[in-house]
C-alpha positions in Angstrom: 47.9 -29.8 -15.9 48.3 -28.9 -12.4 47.1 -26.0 -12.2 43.9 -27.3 -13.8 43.5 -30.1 -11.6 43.7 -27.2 -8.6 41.5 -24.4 -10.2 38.9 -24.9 -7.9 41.1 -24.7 -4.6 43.2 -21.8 -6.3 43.1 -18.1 -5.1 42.7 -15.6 -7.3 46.7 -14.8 -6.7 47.6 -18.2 -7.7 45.7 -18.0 -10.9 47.3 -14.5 -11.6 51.1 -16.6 -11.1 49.7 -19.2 -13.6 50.0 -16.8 -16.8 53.6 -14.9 -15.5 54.9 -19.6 -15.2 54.0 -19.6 -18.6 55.2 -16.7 -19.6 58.4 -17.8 -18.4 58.1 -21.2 -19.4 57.8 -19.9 -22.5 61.5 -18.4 -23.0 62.8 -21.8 -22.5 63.2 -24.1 -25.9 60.9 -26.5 -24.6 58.2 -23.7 -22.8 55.5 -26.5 -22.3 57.1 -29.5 -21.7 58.3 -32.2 -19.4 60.5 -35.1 -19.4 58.3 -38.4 -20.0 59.8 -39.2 -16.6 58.7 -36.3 -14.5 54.9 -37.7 -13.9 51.8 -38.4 -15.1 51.3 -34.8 -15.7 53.2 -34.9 -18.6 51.7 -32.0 -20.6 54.0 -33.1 -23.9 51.5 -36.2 -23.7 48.4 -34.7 -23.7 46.2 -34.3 -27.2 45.7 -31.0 -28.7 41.8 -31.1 -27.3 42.9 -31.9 -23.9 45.4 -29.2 -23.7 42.9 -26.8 -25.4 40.0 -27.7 -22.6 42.3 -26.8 -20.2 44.0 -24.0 -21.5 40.5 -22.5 -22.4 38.9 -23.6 -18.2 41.7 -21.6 -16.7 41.8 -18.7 -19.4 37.7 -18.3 -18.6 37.9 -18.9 -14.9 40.6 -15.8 -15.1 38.4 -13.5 -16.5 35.6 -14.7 -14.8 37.2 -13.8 -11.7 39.2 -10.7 -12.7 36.7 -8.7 -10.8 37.6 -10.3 -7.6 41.4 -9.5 -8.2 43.6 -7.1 -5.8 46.2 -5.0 -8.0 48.4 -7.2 -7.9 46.5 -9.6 -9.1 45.3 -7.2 -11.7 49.0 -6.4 -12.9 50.4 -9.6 -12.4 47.1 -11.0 -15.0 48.1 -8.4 -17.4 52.0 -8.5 -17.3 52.0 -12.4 -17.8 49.6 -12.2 -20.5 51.4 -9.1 -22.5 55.2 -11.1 -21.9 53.4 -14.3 -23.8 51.7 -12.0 -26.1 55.2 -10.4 -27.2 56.8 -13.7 -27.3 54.4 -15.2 -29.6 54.6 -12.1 -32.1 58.2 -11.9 -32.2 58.1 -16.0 -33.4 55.9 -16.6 -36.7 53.7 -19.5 -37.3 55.8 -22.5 -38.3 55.2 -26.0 -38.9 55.6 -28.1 -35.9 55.2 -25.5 -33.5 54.3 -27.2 -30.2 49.8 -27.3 -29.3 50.3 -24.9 -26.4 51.6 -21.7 -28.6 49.1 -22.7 -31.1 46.5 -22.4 -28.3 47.8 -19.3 -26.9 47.5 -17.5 -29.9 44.4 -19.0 -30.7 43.5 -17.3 -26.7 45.4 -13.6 -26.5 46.4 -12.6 -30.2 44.4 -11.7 -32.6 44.2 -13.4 -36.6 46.8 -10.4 -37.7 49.1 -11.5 -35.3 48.0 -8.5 -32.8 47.1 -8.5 -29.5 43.7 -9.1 -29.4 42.2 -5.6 -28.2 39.1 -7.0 -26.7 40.6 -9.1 -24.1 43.3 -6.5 -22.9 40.5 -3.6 -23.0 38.6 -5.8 -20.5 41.2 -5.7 -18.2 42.3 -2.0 -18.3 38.3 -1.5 -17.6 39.0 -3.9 -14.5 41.8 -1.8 -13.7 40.4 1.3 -14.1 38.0 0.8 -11.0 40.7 0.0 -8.5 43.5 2.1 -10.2 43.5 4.6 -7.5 44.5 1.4 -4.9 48.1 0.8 -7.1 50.9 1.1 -5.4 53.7 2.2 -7.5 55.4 -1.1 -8.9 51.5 -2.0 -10.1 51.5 1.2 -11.8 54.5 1.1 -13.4 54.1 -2.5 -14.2 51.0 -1.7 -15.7 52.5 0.9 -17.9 55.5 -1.6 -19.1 52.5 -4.2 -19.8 51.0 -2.4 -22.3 54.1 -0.7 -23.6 55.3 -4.2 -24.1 52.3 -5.1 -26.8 52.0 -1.2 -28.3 48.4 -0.8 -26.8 47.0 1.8 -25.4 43.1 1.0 -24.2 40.8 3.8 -24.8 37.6 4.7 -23.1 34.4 6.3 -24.0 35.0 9.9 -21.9 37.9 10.6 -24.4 40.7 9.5 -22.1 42.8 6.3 -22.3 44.2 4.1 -19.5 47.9 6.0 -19.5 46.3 9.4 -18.9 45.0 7.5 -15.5 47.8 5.5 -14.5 49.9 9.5 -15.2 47.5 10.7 -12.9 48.0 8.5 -10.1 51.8 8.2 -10.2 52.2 11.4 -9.9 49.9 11.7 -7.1 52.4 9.2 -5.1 55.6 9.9 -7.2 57.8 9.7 -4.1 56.7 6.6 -3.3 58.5 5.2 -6.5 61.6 3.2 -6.3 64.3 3.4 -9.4 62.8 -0.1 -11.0 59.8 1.6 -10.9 61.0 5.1 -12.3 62.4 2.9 -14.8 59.7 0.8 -16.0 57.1 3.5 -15.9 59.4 6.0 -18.0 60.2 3.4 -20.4 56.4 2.5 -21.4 55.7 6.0 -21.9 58.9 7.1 -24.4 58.3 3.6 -26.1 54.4 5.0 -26.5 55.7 7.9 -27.3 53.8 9.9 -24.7 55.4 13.0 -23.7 53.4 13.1 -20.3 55.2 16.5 -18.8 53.7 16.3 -15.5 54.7 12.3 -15.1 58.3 12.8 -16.2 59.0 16.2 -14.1 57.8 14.5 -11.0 59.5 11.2 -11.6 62.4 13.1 -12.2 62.7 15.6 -9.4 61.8 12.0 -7.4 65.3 10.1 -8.9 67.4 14.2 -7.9 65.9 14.0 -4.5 66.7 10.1 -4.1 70.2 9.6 -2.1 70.1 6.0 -2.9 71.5 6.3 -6.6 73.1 2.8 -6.0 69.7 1.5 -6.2 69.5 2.3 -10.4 71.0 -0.9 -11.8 72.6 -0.4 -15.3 69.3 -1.0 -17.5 67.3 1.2 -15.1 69.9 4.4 -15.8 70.0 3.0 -19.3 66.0 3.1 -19.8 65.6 6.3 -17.7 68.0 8.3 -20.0 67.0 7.0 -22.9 63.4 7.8 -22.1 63.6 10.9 -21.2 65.7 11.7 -24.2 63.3 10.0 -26.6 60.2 12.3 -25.2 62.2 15.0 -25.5 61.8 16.3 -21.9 64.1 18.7 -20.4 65.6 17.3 -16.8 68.9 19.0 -16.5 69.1 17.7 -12.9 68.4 14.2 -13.7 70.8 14.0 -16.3 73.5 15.0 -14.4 72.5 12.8 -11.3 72.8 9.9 -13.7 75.8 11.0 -15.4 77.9 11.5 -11.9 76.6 8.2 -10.7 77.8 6.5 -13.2 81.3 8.1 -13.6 82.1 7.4 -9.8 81.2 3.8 -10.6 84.9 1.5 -10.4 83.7 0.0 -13.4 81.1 -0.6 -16.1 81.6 -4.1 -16.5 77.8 -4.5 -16.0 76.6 -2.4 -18.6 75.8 -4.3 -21.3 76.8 -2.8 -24.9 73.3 -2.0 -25.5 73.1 0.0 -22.5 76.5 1.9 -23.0 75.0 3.1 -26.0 71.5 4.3 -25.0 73.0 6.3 -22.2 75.6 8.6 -25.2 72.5 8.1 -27.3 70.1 9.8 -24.8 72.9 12.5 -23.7 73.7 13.6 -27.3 70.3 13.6 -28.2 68.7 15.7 -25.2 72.2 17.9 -25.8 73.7 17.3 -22.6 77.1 18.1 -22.5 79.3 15.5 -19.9 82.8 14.6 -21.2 83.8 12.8 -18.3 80.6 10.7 -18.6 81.3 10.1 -22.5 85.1 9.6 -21.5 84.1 6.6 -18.6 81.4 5.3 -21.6 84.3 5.4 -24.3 86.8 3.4 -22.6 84.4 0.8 -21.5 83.2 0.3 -24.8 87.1 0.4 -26.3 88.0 -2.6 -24.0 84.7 -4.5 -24.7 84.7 -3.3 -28.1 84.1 -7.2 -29.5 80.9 -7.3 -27.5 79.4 -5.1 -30.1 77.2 -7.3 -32.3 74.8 -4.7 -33.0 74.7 -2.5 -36.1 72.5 0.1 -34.5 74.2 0.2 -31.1 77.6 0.6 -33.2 76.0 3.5 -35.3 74.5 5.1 -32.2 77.1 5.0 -30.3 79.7 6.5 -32.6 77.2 9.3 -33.7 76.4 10.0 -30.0 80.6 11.5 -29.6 80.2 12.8 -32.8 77.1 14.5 -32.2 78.5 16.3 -29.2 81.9 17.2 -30.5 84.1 14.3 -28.2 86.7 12.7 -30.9 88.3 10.0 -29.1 90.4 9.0 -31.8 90.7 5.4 -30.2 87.3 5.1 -29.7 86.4 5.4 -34.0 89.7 3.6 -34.5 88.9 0.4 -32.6 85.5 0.1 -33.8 86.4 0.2 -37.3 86.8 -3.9 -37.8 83.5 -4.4 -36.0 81.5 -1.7 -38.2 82.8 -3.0 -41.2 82.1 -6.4 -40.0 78.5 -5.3 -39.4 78.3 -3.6 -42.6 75.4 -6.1 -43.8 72.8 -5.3 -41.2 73.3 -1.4 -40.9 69.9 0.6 -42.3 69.3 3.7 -43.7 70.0 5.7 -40.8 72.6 4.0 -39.7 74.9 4.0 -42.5 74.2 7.6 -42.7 75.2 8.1 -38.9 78.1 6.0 -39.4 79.6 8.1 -42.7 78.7 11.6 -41.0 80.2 10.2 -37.6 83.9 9.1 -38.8 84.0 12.5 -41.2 83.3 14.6 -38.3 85.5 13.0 -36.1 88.2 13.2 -39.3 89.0 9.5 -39.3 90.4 8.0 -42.2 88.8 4.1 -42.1 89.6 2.9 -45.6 88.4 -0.6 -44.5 84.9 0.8 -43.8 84.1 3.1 -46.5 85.8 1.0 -48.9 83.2 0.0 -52.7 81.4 -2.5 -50.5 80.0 0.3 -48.4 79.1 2.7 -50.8 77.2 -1.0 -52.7 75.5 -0.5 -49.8 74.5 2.5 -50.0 73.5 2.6 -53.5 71.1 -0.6 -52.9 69.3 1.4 -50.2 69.3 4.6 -52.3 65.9 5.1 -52.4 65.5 5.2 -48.6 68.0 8.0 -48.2 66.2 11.9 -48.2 
């Protein structure tokens, strides 16, 4: 409401903040909604049509004005719009569903549930003519935007928007910070988009860097697991990220997700580090109840398999949670799980017990 009642004395950075609010507001239980004591702004009192009106004059005055927008602007535009566009496709339709994610849908996703194409190809084309002004956070930003919504905007000369934004990161890798590296790495692997150039540069950037305090857990997390997933060779990178994290007191900050990726990307790009897998091991013995994910469980495990590291106490203590989790695993997993504990010669009679192999005989027909 406010933000209507301001358009006209907004800048074009304030109307670029409006759609990363909502996209924020929309994590919440109640995304749109006030107290009936906040003020007479009280957007859980308005009528569908009002909210619509509104939603629609702001929406329209953002692409009317898109031209006018710096890059951040630009990327700030496109993030907020991608984050609500993944939050409403993650949650289906449902009776009851409050007017403004009816609306929203209604504004950035298509009938199929999709992003709507058009809308999101109009602003890479806006993009595209001040792309060589992006600093590298807008770049990489950019990059996770799409990623985010698995769209990659093509254009008429046969390129699409990530060879560009490839292009120009390289051009300034050495301006990019770890988020950054992080962000922009991610996109790609998640697009699977090997881009050779991008990932060599970006990753002689993170070896040069002396300032390895400055990856957080996620952004080692997403940076291994990224390069690992494209498949590109960075021998140096790998073991800058590996010694960083074994000098670190603790990884009480890794979340299990994380601690699984980085084995995951190591085994899988067939790096060999056993004090990294050691440090990774005994992190995720102690927090071993933390574990509520089948794949992360599977992954993990396969990871010290994979590479020839038996820990012993590792497969031992995550026995109770794998069998606990023994509902949710899927093809792969099981598999991983099975080839994991006979490699490492465990005997788990409490996981591979008649309801696993139930399991495995219900899924049969998804096994090769």
């Amino acid at each position: 409401v406010t933000a209507y009642e301001h358009l006209d004395d907004m800048s074009r950075r304030d109307v670029s903040a409006f759609w990363t609010s909502i996209s924020k507001l929309m994590t919440k239980r109640q995304p749109m909604q006030r107290s009936k004591s906040s003020n007479n702004n009280n957007i859980g009192e308005l009528s569908f049509e009002d909210m619509e009106y509104m939603l629609y004059t702001i929406f329209d005055d953002t692409a009317n004005g898109i031209e006018r927008c710096d890059m951040r602007g630009l990327t700030e535009t496109t993030l907020g719009m991608a984050k609500i566009v993944k939050t409403l496709s993650q949650q289906s339709k449902r009776r009851g569903e409050d007017n403004s994610r009816v609306i929203l849908r209604r504004l950035l996703l298509s009938e199929d549930m999709k992003p709507n194409e058009r809308l999101f190809q109009f602003l890479a084309g806006a993009s595209m003519d001040k792309l060589d002004r992006f600093d590298a956070r807008c770049l990489s930003n950019l990059a996770y935007a799409y990623a985010l919504i698995d769209y990659v905007p093509e254009f008429d000369d046969g390129s699409d928007l990530f060879d560009h934004i490839a292009m120009n990161a390289v051009d300034i890798h050495r301006k990019f910070n770890a988020q950054d590296i992080s962000n922009m790495t991610w996109a790609y692997a998640t697009l699977d988009i090997p881009h050779a150039v991008l990932f060599e540069a970006l990753g002689d950037q993170v070896v040069a860097s002396k300032h390895s305090k400055d990856f957080n857990p996620q952004a080692i997390s997403n940076t291994a697991w990224a390069y690992a997933k494209v498949g590109i060779d960075h021998p140096e990178l790998f073991e800058k990220l590996a010694n960083h994290i074994v000098k670190t007191d603790n990884l009480n900050q890794f979340f299990p997700q994380a601690l699984s990726n980085i084995v995951w990307a190591y085994a899988t790009a067939r790096v060999h580090h056993p004090k990294l897998f050691q440090k990774v091991a005994d992190a995720a013995i102690q927090r071993e109840r933390e574990f509520s994910n089948s794949q992360h469980v599977a992954n993990l495990l396969w990871a010290n398999a994979a590479m020839g590291i038996v820990d012993k106490q590792l497969f031992l203590s995550f026995v109770p949670t794998a069998a606990k989790l023994i509902n949710t695993y899927n093809n792969q997993g099981l598999a991983n799980i099975a080839w994991a504990y006979a490699v490492a010669g465990v005997d788990a009679p409490t996981l591979f017990n008649a309801h696993f192999i139930n399991k495995c005989v219900a899924k049969e027909d998804g096994f090769e």
